[in-house]
C-alpha positions in Angstrom: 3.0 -27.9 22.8 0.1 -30.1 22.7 -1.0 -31.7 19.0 -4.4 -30.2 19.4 -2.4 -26.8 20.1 -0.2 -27.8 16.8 -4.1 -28.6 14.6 -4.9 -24.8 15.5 -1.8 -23.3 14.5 -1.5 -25.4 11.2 -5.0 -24.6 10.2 -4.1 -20.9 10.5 -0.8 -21.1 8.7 -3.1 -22.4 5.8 -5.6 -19.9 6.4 -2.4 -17.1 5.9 -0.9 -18.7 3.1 -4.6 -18.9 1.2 -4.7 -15.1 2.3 -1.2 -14.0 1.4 -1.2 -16.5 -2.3 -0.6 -13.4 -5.2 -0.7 -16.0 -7.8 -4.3 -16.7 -9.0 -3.5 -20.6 -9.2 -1.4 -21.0 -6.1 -4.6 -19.4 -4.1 -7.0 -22.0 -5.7 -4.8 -24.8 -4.2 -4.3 -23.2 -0.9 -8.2 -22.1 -0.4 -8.9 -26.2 -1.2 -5.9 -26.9 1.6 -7.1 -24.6 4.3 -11.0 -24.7 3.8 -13.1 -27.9 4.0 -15.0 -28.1 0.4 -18.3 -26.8 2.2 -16.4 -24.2 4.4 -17.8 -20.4 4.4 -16.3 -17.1 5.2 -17.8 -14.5 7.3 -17.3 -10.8 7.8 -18.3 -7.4 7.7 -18.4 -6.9 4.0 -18.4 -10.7 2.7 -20.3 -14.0 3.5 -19.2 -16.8 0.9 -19.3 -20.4 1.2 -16.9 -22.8 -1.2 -13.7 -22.5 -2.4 -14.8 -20.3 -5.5 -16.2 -18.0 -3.0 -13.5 -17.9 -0.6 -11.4 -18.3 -3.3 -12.7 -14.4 -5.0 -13.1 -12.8 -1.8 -9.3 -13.2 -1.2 -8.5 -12.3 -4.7 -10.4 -8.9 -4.4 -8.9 -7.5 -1.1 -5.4 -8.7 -3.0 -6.6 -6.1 -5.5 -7.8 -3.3 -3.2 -4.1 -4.0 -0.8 -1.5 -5.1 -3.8 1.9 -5.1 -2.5 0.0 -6.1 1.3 0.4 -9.4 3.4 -1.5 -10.5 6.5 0.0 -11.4 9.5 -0.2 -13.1 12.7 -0.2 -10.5 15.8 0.3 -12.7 18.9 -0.8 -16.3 19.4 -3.4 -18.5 18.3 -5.5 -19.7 21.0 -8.3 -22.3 20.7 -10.5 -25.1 22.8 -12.2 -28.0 21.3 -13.1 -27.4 17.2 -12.7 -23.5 17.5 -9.5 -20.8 17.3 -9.3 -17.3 17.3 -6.1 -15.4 16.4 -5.5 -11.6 15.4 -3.8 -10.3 12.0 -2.6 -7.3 10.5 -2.1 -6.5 6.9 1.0 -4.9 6.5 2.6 -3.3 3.6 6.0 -4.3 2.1 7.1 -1.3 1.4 6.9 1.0 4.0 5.5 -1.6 7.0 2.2 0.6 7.6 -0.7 -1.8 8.5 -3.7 0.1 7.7 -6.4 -3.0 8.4 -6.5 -5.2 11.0 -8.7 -7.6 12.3 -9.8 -10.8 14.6 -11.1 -14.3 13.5 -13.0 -17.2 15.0 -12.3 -20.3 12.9 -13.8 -23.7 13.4 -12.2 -26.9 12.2 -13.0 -30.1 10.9 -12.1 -33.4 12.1 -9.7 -33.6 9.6 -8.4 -30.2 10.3 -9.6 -28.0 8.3 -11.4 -24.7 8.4 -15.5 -25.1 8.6 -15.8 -21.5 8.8 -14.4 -18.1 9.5 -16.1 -15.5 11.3 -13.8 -12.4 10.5 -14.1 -9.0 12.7 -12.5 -5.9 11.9 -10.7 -3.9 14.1 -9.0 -1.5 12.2 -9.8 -0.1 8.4 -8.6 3.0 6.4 -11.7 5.6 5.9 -13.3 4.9 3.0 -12.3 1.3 2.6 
């Protein structure tokens, strides 16, 4: 597997550990390892830029899915600064995965996530 191949699968394993972080701290840290300090997220119901932001978007669909963790569905493909990958969010106790979604993520030179634009493919009714 190429390096640049390894930059786009690093940068979403960050992005998924940010996403899946239950503790409030541990989030914090792994928003500021994933994101660039200017990056932004983008989808449907949210557009933040910053950790903070990024940050409290994550926390609240934590709260509306407790006991929920995001996956990878497939690979994570990617040319130049930009990746897109799929991921479900799955519940822990019974395995349902009542959202899921695509993202478009562009990097940094150092790595890191610039922005996310999120689409979803998949939400309960009423969510």
């Amino acid at each position: 597997m190429s390096t640049t191949a390894h930059r786009y699968e690093d940068a979403v394993a960050r992005c998924f550990e940010a996403w899946n972080a239950e503790d409030p701290a541990a989030r914090v840290k792994a928003v500021a390892a994933a994101w660039a300090e200017e990056g932004g997220y983008t989808d449907p119901p949210a557009d933040v830029s910053g950790h903070e932001g990024i940050a409290a978007v994550i926390a609240a669909a934590r709260e509306q899915f407790p006991g929920f963790e995001f996956r990878l569905t497939g690979g994570v493909d990617g040319h130049h600064d930009t990746a897109r990958f799929s991921w479900e969010l799955v519940s822990a106790a019974d395995g349902s995965a009542p959202v899921a979604g695509s993202d478009v993520i562009t990097l940094d030179g150092q790595g890191r996530i610039r922005a996310v634009l999120g689409f979803l493919d998949r939400v309960p009714a009423g969510a």
